[in-house]
N, C-alpha and C positions, 0 to 999 in steps of 0.2 A: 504494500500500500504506500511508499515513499511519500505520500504527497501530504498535505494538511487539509486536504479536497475534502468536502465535508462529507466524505463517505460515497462510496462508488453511486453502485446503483439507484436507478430510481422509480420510485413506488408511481406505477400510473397508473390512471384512471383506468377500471375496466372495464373495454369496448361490449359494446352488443353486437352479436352478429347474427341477431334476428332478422328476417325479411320485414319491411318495414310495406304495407298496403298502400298502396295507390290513391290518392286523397280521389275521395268522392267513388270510387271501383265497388260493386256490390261482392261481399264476400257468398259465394257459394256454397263453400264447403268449412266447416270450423276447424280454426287450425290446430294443429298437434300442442299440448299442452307441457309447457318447461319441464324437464326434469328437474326434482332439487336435488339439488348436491351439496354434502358438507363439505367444507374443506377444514383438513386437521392439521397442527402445527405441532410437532411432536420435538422432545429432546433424545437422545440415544436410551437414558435411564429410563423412559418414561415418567419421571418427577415432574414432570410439565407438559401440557397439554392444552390445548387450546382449539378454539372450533369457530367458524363463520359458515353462516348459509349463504350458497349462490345456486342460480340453474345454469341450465346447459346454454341458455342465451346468452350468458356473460361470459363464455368461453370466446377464445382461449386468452388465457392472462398473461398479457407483454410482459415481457423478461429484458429487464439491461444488464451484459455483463461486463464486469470490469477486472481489466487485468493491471490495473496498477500496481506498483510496488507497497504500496501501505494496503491495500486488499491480499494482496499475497502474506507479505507478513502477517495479517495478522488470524489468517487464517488455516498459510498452510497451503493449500491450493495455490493454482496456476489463475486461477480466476472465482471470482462470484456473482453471484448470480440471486437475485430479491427479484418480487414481485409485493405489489401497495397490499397491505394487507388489512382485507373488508371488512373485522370485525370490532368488536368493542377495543378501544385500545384501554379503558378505563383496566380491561382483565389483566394486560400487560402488569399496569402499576398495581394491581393486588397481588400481582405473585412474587414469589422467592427469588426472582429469577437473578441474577449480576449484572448489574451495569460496570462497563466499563469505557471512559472518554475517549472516545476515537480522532475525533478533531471538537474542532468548536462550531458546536452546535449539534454535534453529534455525538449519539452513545450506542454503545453494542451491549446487547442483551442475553446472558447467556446461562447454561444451566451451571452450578459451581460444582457439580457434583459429577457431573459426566464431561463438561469443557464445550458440549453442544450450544456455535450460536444459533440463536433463534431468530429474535428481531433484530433491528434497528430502530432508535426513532431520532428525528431531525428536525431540528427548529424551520420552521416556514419563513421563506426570504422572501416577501413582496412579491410581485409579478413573477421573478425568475420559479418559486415554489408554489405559488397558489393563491387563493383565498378560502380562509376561516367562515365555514356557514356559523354566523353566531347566534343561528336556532338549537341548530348542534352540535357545532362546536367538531365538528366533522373537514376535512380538509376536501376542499373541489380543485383539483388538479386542473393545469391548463396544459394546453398543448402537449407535450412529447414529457409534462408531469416534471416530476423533482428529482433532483441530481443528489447520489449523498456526496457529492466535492462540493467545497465553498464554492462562492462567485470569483474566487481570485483568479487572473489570466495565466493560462499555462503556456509552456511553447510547446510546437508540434512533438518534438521529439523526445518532451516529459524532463528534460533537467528541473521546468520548475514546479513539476510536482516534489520531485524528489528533494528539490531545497524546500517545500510548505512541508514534508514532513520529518525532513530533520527537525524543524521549527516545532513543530507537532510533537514530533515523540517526547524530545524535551520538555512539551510542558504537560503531557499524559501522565494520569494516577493511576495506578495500578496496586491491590493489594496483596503485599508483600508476605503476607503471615500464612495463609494459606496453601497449603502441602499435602501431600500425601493422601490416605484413605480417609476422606471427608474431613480434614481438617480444617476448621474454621477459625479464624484471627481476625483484631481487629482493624479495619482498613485505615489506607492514609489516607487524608484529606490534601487538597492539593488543585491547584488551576480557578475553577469556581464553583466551589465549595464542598459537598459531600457527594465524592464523583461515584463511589462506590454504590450508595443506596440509590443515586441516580436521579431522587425526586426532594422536593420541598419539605420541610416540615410546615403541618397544615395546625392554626389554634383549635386546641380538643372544644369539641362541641359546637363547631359549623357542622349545618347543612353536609349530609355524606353526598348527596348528588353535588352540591358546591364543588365540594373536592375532586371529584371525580374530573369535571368540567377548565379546574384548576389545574390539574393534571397534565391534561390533554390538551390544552387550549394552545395553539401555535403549532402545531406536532404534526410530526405526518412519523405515518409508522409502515416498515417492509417488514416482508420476512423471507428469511435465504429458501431457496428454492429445494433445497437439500433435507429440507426438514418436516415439508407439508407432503401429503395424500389427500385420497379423492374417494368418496364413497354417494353411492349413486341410492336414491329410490328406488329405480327399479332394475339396477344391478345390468345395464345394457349398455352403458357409454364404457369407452376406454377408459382405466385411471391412471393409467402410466403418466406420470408427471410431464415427460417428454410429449403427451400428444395434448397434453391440456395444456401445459406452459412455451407461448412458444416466444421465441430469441430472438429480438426484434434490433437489433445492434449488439458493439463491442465497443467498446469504450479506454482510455488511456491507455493502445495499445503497444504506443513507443514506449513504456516503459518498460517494457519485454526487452527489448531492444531486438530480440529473434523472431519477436511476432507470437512469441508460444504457442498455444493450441489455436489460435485464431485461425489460420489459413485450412485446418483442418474441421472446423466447425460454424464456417459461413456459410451461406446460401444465396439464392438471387434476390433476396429480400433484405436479406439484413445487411445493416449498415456497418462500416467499419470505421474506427476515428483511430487519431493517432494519441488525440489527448480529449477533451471536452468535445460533447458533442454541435456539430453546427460553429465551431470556434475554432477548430482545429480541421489539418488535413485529413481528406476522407480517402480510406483508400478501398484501392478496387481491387480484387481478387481475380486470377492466380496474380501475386506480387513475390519477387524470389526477392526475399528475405538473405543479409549476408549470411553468407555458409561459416562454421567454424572455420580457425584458422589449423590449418595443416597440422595434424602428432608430429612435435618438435623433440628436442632432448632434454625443455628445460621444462619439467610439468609447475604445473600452476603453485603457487606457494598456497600456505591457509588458507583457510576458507570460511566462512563465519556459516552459522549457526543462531540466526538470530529474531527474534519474533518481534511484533509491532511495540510493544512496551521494556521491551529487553531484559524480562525477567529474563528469559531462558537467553543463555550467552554465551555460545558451545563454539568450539574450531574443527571445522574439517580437515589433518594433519594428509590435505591433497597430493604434496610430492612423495612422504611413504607408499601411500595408499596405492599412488599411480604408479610406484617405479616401472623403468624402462624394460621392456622384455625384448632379446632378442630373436628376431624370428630364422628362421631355418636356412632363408637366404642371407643371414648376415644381416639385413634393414635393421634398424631401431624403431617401437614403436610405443608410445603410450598406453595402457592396461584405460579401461572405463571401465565404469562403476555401472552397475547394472540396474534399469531403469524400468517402473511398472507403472502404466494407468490402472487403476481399479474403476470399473466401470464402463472403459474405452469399450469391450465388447456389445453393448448393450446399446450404447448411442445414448445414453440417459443423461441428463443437463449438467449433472455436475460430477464433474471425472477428479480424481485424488490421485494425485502422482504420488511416487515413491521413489528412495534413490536407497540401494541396500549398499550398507557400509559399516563393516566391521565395528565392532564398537574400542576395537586396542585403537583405531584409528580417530579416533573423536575425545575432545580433550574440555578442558575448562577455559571461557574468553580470557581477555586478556587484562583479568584483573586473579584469573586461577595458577595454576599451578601445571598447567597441561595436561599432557596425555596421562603422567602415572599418576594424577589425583582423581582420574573419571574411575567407574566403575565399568569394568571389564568383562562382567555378563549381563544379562536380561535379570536375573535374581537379585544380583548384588545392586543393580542402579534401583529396583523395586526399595527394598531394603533400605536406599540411600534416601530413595523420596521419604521413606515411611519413617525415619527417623530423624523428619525436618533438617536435613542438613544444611545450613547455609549456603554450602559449595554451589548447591544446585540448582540455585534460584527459587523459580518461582513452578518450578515441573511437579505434575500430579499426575496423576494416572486414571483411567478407569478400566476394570476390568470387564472388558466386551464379552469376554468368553473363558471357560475353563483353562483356554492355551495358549491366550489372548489379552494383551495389555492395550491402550489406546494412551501416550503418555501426550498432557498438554498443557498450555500455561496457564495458571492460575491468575494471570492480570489480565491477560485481555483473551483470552480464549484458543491463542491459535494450538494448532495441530503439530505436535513436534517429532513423537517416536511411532511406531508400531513395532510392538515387540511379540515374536511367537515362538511358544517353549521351543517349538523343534529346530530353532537355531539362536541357540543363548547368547553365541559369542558376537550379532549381530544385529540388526534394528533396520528396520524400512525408516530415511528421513524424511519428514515433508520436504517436497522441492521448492516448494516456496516460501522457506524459510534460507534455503542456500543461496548464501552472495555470489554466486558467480560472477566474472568479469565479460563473460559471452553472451551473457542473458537469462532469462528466465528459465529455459529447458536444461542450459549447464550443457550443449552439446558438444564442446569438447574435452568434457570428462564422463557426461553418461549418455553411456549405449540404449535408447529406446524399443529398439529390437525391432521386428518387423511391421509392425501395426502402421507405424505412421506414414513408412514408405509404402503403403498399400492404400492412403487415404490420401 
């Protein structure tokens, strides 16, 4: 996410794609009656849950995804991906859920328990976000709807997103105390004012609908696309998220610098930007993106490890990792590091890369100790989180499965390890938490394998 953009995505209005009758035409025959549909908003744990009614005439729900560098980090992913979410937001502020300050004017909402984001909500900027129905206090989207990046000007090719979130992470809170197997602490305060709880404190004894209205009043609220399902009345429309969500652009996509998944997941509809939409160069597909540069002799030095609030501050020890192999004819060549989408099979909206690497090869940032103060398997790093260790920042875990960890950061949510018993000495990393110097995909250090040159 590099940037201080007030947060990627943007929550738009959602279109009908009912036939609309003929002014004055006699109807014949009575038209086919909506399907309702719920749509649910789930965390991994299931601790949270959330629900809005729509029918099948409000299908399908525009998607913006954005591949910034401050979305990356702090998610973990190569991109993401929100649609405006139609239901009470008032249920948002009843729950448990974690706020954490993503830029100004924006906050990320997440489960503490599983590391699952959920929402977003974003302050409403004048014209550029909308206007406030102040019947109900409900956001009416205009045009192409609300951006979560500030109004600030980027340049096409994202340096200055990535200077708004240097600017950005600097002044993000993040709470520090929380570790381990549901470990709770209490947060910092920091920026404008209690960023953790996220909301006001309201005088005990107003009007509960006041509050509620106080809440919400200026807000517009997404939710990541990764998180919601679809359940029909009468069980006959598609619920694959893919055929109901659909990708209506791509968003800060120079800050890839490679283009990331972008060139492999546009269509003759969707729009492609380099930075803001409508502000920035659009571009047009197929576009050859620079290729890595040539396997040299000199592999890449460190490599960070690092998520949008910098709890988690880990080094990828790249020129061990890559040393030089010589092949049979004598060449020299770089080793890469082996590269997996989950999801890529499927075509489904939001793909989670991985990059598998050794964990002797991953160390502490550059405030630790290095490679021999990390922990050297999948048990011993468990163990490290669970015994609050300072070393380790702000990484928690949850345990998806019997053989199964999901390790992430307790300040702002992102996605950091995937740890599975049957290979201790190693860890799947989020790829978008790795600073590569070639770009988001890191293509010359990891091998994607065949998938992508077949798309």
């Amino acid at each position: 996410m590099r940037s201080q953009r007030s947060y990627h995505c943007q929550p738009r209005s959602i279109r009908s794609s009912a036939p609309q009758p003929s002014p004055g035409a006699a109807t014949k025959t009575m038209s086919k009656p909506p399907i309702q549909l719920t749509l649910t908003a789930q965390c991994l744990c299931k601790a949270h849950t959330f629900s809005a009614n729509l029918s099948d005439t409000d299908l399908p729900l525009e998607s913006s995804c954005c591949h910034c560098t401050s979305c990356r980090h702090s998610s973990g992913a190569l991109f993401t991906c929100d649609v405006r979410w139609p239901g009470d937001p008032a249920d948002i502020h009843a729950s448990s859920l974690k706020w954490y300050h993503f830029s100004a004017g924006t906050n990320i909402l997440f489960c503490n328990e599983c590391g699952k984001a959920v929402f977003y909500e974003q302050k409403i900027q004048g014209d550029l976000m909308g206007e406030i129905d102040e019947e109900d206090q409900s956001v009416q989207p205009r045009g192409q709807g609300q951006e979560r990046h500030d109004t600030e000007k980027k340049n096409d090719g994202g340096e200055e997103t990535r200077k708004r979130e240097d600017r950005d992470e600097d002044e993000s809170t993040m709470e520090v105390s929380v570790r381990g197997k549901g470990g709770e602490g209490e947060g910092q305060k920091g920026g404008d004012g209690n960023v953790n709880q996220g909301r006001e404190d309201i005088d005990e004894g107003k009007d509960v609908a006041t509050k509620r209205n106080i809440k919400t009043r200026g807000k517009a609220y997404g939710v990541f696309t990764n998180t919601i399902h679809f359940t029909a009345s009468d069980g006959n429309i598609p619920m694959r998220r893919d055929q109901v969500v659909q990708i209506t652009e791509h968003i800060f996509v120079g800050d890839t610098l490679d283009g990331g998944l972008t060139p492999f997941l546009s269509g003759p509809n969707v729009r492609v930007w380099l930075g803001r939409r409508e502000q920035s160069q659009e571009i047009v597909f197929p576009r050859l993106w620079p290729s890595p540069a040539p396997n040299s002799s000199s592999p890449p030095d460190d490599m960070p490890i690092r998520c949008h609030c910098k709890g988690v501050d880990f080094v990828f020890d790249a020129r061990e990792a890559l040393a030089l192999d010589k092949n049979e004819d004598g060449s020299i060549e770089a080793r890469r590091m082996e590269g997996i989408l989950d999801g890529w099979e499927s075509r489904v909206l939001d793909v989670m890369p991985w990059v598998v690497i050794p964990l002797k090869h991953i160390g502490l940032g550059v405030e630790g100790e290095g490679l021999a103060d990390f922990p050297g398997t999948t048990p011993t790093l468990r163990i490290t989180v669970d015994q609050l260790s300072p070393k380790i920042g702000t990484l928690k875990y949850y345990v998806t499965s019997s053989r199964t960890l999901r390790f992430f950061c307790g300040g702002c949510s992102a996605v950091v390890f995937l740890a599975e018993e049957e290979n201790a000495e190693a860890v799947k990393v989020a790829a978008g938490l790795l600073g590569s110097p070639d770009g988001a995909m890191a293509r010359g250090i990891v091998s994607w394998g065949s998938e992508l040159g077949a798309r």
